[in-house]
Each structure stands twice: as C-alpha cells, then as structure tokens.
C-alpha positions in Angstrom: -92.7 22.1 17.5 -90.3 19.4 16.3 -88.3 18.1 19.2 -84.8 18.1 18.1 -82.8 17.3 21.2 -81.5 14.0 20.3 -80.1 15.1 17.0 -76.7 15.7 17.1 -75.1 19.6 16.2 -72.8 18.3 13.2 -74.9 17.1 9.6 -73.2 15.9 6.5 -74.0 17.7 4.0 -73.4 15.9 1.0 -73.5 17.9 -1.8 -69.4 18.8 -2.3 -68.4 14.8 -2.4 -64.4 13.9 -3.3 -64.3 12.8 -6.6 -61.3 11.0 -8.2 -59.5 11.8 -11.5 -62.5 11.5 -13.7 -64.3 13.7 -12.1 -67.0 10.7 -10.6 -67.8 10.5 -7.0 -65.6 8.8 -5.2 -67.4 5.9 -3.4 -64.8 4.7 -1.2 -63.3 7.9 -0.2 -67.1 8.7 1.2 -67.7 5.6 2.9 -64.5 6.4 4.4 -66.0 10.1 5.9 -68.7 8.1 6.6 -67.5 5.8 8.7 -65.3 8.4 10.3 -68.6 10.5 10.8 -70.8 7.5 12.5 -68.1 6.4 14.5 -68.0 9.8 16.5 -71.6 9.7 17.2 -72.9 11.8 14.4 -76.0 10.7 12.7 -77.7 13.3 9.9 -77.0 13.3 6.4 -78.4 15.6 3.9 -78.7 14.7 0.4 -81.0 16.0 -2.4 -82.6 15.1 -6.1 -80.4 18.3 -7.3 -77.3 17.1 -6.1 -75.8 15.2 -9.3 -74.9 11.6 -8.1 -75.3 12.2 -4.6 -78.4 10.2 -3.4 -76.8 7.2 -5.1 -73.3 8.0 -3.2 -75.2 7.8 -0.1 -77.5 4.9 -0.9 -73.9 2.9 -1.1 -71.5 4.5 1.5 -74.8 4.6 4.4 -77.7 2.7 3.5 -76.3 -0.4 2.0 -73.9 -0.4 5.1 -75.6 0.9 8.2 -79.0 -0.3 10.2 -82.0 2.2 9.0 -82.2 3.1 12.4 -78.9 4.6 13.4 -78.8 7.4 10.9 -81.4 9.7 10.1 -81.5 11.3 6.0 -82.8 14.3 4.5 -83.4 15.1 0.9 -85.4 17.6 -1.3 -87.6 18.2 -4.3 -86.4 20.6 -6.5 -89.7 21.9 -8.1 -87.7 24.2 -10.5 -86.5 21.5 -12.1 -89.8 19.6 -13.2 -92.2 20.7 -16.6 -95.3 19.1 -14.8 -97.1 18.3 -11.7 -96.0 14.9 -12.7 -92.6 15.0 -12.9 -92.3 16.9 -9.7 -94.1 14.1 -7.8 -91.9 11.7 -9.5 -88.8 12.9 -8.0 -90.0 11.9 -4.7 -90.4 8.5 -5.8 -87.2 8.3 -7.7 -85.3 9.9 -4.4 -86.8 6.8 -2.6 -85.5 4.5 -5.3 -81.9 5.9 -5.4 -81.6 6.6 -1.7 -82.7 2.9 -1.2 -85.2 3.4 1.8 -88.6 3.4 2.6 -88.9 6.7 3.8 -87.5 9.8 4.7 -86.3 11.4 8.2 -86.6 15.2 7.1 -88.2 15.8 3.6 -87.6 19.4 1.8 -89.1 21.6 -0.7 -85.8 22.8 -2.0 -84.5 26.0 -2.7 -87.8 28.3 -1.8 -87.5 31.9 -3.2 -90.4 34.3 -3.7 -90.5 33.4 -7.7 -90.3 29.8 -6.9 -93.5 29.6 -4.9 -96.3 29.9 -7.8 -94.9 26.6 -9.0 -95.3 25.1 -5.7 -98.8 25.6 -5.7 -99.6 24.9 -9.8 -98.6 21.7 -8.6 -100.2 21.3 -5.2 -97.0 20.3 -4.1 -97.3 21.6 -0.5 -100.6 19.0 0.1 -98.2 15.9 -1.6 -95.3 16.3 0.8 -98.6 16.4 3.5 -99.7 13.6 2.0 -96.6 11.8 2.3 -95.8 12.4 5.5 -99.2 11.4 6.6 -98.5 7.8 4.6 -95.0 7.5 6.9 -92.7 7.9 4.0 -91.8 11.3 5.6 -91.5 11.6 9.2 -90.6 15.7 9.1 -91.3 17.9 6.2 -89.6 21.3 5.5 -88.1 23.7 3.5 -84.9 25.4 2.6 -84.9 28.6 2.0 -82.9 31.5 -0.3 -84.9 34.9 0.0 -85.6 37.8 2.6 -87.0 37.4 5.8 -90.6 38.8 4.8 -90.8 36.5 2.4 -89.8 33.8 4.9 -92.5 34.7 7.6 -95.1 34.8 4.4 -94.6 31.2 3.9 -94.2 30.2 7.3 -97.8 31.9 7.9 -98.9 30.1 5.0 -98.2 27.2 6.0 -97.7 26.8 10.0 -97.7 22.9 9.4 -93.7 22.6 7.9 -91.8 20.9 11.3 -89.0 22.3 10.5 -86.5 24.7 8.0 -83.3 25.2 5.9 -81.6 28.7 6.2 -78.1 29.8 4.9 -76.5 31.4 8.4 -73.2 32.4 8.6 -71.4 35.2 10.5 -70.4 36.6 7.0 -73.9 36.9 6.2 -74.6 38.1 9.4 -76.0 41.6 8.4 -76.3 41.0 4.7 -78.8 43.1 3.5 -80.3 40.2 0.8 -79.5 36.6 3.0 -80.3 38.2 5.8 -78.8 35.4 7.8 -80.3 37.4 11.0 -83.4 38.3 10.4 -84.2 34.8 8.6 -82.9 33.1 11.7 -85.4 35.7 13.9 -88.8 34.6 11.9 -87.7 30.9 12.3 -87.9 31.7 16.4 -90.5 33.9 15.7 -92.9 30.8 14.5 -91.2 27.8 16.9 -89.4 26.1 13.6 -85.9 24.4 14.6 -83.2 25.3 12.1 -80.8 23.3 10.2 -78.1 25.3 8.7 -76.6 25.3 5.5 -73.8 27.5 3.9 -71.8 28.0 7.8 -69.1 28.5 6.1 -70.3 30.1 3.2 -69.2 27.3 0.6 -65.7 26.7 2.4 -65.0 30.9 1.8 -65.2 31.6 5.6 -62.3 28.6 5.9 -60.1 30.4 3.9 -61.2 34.1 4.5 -59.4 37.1 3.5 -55.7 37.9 5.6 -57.0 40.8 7.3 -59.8 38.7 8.6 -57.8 35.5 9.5 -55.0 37.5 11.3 -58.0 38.6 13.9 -58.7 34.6 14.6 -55.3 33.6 15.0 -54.1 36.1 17.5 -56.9 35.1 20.0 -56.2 31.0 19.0 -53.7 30.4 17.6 -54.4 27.1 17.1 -58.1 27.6 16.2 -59.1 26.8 12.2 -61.0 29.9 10.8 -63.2 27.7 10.1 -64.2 26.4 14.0 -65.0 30.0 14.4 -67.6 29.8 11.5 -69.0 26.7 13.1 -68.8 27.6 16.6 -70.4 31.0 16.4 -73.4 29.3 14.4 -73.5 26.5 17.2 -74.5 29.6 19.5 -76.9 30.5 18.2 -80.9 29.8 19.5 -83.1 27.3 17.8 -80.7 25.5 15.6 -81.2 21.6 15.4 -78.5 21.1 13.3 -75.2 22.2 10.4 -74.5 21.2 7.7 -71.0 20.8 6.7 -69.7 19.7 2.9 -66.4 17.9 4.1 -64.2 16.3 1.7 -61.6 15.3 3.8 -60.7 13.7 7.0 -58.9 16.9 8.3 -62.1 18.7 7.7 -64.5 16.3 9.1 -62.2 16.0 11.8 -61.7 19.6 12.5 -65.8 19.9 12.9 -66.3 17.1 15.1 -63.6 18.7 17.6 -65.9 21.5 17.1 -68.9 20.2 17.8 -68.6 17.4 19.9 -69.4 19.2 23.0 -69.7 22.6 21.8 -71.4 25.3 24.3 -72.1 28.9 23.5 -69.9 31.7 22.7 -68.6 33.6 25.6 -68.5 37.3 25.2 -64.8 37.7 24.3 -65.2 35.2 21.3 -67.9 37.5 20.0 -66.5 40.1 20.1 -63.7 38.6 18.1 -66.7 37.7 15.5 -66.9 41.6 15.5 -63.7 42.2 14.5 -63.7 39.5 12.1 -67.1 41.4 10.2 -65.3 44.6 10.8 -62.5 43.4 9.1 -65.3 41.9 6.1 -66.9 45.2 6.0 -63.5 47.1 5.6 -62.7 45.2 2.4 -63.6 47.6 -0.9 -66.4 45.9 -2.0 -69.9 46.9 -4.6 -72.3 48.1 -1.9 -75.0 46.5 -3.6 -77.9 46.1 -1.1 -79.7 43.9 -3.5 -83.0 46.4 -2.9 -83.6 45.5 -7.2 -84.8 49.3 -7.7 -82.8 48.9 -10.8 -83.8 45.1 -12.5 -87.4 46.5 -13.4 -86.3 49.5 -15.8 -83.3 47.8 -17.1 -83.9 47.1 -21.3 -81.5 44.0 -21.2 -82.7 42.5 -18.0 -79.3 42.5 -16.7 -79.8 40.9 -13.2 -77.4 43.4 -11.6 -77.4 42.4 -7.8 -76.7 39.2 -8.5 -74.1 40.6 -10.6 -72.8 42.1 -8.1 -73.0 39.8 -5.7 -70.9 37.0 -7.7 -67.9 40.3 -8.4 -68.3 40.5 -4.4 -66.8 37.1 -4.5 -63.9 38.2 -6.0 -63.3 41.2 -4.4 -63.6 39.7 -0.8 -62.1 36.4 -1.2 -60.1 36.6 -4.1 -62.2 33.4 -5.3 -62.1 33.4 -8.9 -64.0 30.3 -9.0 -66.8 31.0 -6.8 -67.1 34.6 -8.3 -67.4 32.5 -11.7 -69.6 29.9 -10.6 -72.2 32.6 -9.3 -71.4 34.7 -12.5 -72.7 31.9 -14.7 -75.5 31.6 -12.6 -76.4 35.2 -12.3 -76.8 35.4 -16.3 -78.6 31.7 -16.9 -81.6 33.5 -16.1 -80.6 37.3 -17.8 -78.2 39.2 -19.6 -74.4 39.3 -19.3 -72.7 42.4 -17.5 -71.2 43.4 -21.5 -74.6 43.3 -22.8 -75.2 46.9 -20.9 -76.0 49.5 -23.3 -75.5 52.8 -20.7 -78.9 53.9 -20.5 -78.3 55.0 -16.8 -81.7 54.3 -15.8 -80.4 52.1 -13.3 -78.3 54.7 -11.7 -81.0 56.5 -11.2 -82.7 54.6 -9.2 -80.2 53.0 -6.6 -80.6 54.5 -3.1 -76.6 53.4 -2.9 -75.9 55.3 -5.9 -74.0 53.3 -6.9 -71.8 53.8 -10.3 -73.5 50.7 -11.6 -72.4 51.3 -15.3 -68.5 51.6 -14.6 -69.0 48.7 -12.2 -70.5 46.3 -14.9 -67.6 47.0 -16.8 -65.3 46.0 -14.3 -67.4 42.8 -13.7 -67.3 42.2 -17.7 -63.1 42.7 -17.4 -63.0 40.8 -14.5 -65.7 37.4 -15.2 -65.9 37.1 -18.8 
C-alpha cells in the first residue's frame, strides 16, 4: 500500500484555471495561486491531457519555476479520446512534453466507467502505464473513477497492482444512489488503495448550496465558509491521501489552506450538522431518479434519461442554470434530447421509482433547451 503520510491534505486541482478576457488561461494569475499554494507548505498538483491548456499552465507557473523535487504532479490519459492504440500511448508522451518533466509522481487512467473499460484493454493500456512505471517515468499509477461501487471493486480485483485511486466524494453525494461517494470510498478501504478526492465540493455547488442548507452552517459558525464544511467533512474521512480543490482565487485558496492546514477529524456535533445539511438536500423537490437505467434499454430514442435527470437535478437543487446546462449537453452528446421523447411509456413501466418520467422530460425540454 502506497504510503501517503508525507503528502500534504490540500491538492491543486487544476482543471477550473482563471482566465482573462479572452477567455485564455491566465498565466500570471496561476503562478500567483501557485506561489501562494507552495509557500503554505502544499505540494500536489493535478493536471490532465483532457484538461484544455492546463498541462502547459502548469509546465510555466510550476515546473519552469520550482525544483522538481519540491512538488509532486499528477496527470491522466484519457483513453476515450484516442482512435488507436497509438494515439493513446502518445498522449503519455505528449503529457511529458507539455508538462516539461521527466516523469510523473501519480499517473491516471482517466475517467474509468464500466463502458470505458473494453478500450482499456483493446489497447493494452493497463500493461503500458505498468510498463512505464517500471521505466521510472511513473512513480504511482492509478485511476479515477465515475461508476458504482461494484464496478469499482471489479477493477480493483482486476488489477490489485494500481497504488492508488481517484473518487468523486462529497457529503452531497454521500448517499447518492449512482456516485455512491460511500460505498466507492468503502471498496477503496476494502482493498488498502489511498484516495485522492475529486469533486469535494461538487464543482464549487456545495460553496454556494441552496439557503435552506447554508442557514444550517452558519448558525453553528458563523464565520465558517459552506465550503470548509465540504472540505472538512471529507478531511475526516479514512484512507484519503489527498483533495483536490479547483481554486481560482486567493480567497478560495486561502479559505482551504485555513482548512487544511492542521485539520483533525470531525467531532460528533459537526456531523451531525453534516446531517442536517443532507436533510436539508434531501428536502428539496427533486426527480428521484435512482439512476437504476431499467428504462435506457427499452427506450426507441435512446434518450439517456438518468443522466437527464441528473443534469435537471442541478437546477432544481442549486438553481445552477449553468451546471444543469453543462451536464445537459453532456447527457445528449452521447443520446437523444429530452424533446425527442415520443410517449411510448415503456419507460414508465419499468422504473421501481415510478417515476412520471414523460411529464418530467417535458419539464427538462422547457427548462434546458
């Protein structure tokens, strides 16, 4: 098991960079963060091929600017993303080249899903990140990870060798019947793998969550962000070597180093405000779509529906119209759009939830289109 004692709790995740009016990554801005980052004793930096600009942004505001030895990188190989074995083996080299070392700390397969892992082994990629590694250019290789947790401990069987993984845990995602934050988190322990977080809070949602649920945080601190909470109660958790944080600005960075810095685990009375906090979540009207997918197989139109749902969800608990479109759009790259439902009803019936899943596409199609 990968010893992960001297890594510090806080990562940079550097996927949400500041940009400037043109929309380019702002260089100087994230040497800035950077410098403010280092300079409080935090050393992890996460990066990846998928991330538009990013490796680059780092190679200039870390690499170019710091000894090799004071900072320690991640990155990953988006498989999805290549037509041949080729390619996909190229984009380890050409993250070398643009991140401008000679190797890399923690190496990931990105994004693993249970439709994603054919492709992982039509390419043999699992034995070239071994490979790799074995050669020194990767000192830890791992995974991150979007699925459910029996898919999770069917990799991890698979392949007992990965050092280390990637999971999206959150309290909002606590319970969710398709992250699974829990359960994930529970196979990870199950098979000795140290954790590095993604998503704590939920793509900066769980900073800004809904009034009923920010009300509960501020009357036991007053003074506390809602988004220390996020952090703190992932912090407390067993197992985890590190979170990631996308932090734009010095107030953010700032706010999760004061976090961090020494953090120790939740006490029972700040729990139990965590409770009240998913209470207050799971009292918000919302599709209670358990994303089971009884009803993608049947549908003519291959609508994907949870995912659907899961991007209206957005809407309806944060009142984030971009994030609701952002996983809209992503929801029908791959399938049809919510207004392309003819009424069959053959998903309705087949939803354990029984769910009104026609009436709520239209409200999606009113709402996101």
């Amino acid at each position: 098991m990968l010893n992960f004692d001297g890594i510090p709790r806080l990562g940079f995740g550097l996927m949400r960079l500041p940009t400037d009016d043109t929309g380019a990554i702002d260089i100087e801005k994230v040497k800035a963060l950077v410098d403010q980052f280092m300079a409080s004793g935090f050393t992890y930096f996460d990066t990846a091929r998928a991330y538009a600009g990013s490796e680059d942004a780092m190679r200039q505001a870390l690499v170019e600017r710091y000894p090799r030895d004071s900072y320690t990188i991640a990155t990953k190989l988006p498989a999805w993303k290549a037509n041949s074995k080729e390619e996909a083996e190229a984009m380890f080299y050409e993250s070398l080249e643009h991140s401008g070392v000679d190797y890399f700390d923690f190496y990931l397969l990105h994004s693993l899903s249970a439709d994603r892992l054919k492709i992982l082994d039509d390419y043999d990629l699992w034995n070239f990140v071994a490979a790799r590694k074995a050669e020194g250019k990767i000192k830890n290789m791992g995974f991150s990870f979007h699925d459910t947790a029996d898919v999770l401990e069917q990799i991890l069987t698979a392949h007992p060798d990965v050092d280390f993984i990637q999971l999206q845990i959150n309290y909002n995602d606590w319970e969710s019947e398709s992250v699974q934050s829990r359960k994930n988190l529970e196979v990870a322990r199950k098979f000795g793998k140290p954790v590095v977080v993604m998503e704590p809070v939920k793509g900066g949602s769980l900073a800004n969550p809904p009034e009923s649920v920010a009300k509960i945080f501020k009357a036991a601190k007053p003074d506390a962000s809602c988004a220390s909470w996020a952090m703190h109660f992932v912090a407390s958790q067993p197992g985890i070597m590190t979170i990631l944080s996308g932090m734009n600005t010095a107030e953010q960075l700032e706010d999760n180093i004061n976090t961090l810095k020494d953090v120790k685990p939740m006490t029972a009375e700040e729990l139990k405000v965590i409770d009240d906090a998913m209470a207050a979540f799971n009292a918000i009207p919302t599709i209670p779509c358990t994303a089971c997918r009884y009803c993608e197989p049947g549908c003519p139109m291959g609508i994907k529906i949870p995912d659907i749902f899961t991007a209206m969800n957005q809407l309806l608990y944060f009142n984030s119209m971009a994030n609701a479109k952002r996983r809209y759009e992503r929801a029908t790259s791959e399938g049809a759009m919510a207004s392309e439902c003819i009424g069959c009803g053959q998903c309705e019936s087949v939803c354990p939830q029984k769910i009104n899943i026609i009436e709520r596409l239209q409200s999606v199609v009113e709402a996101l289109e």
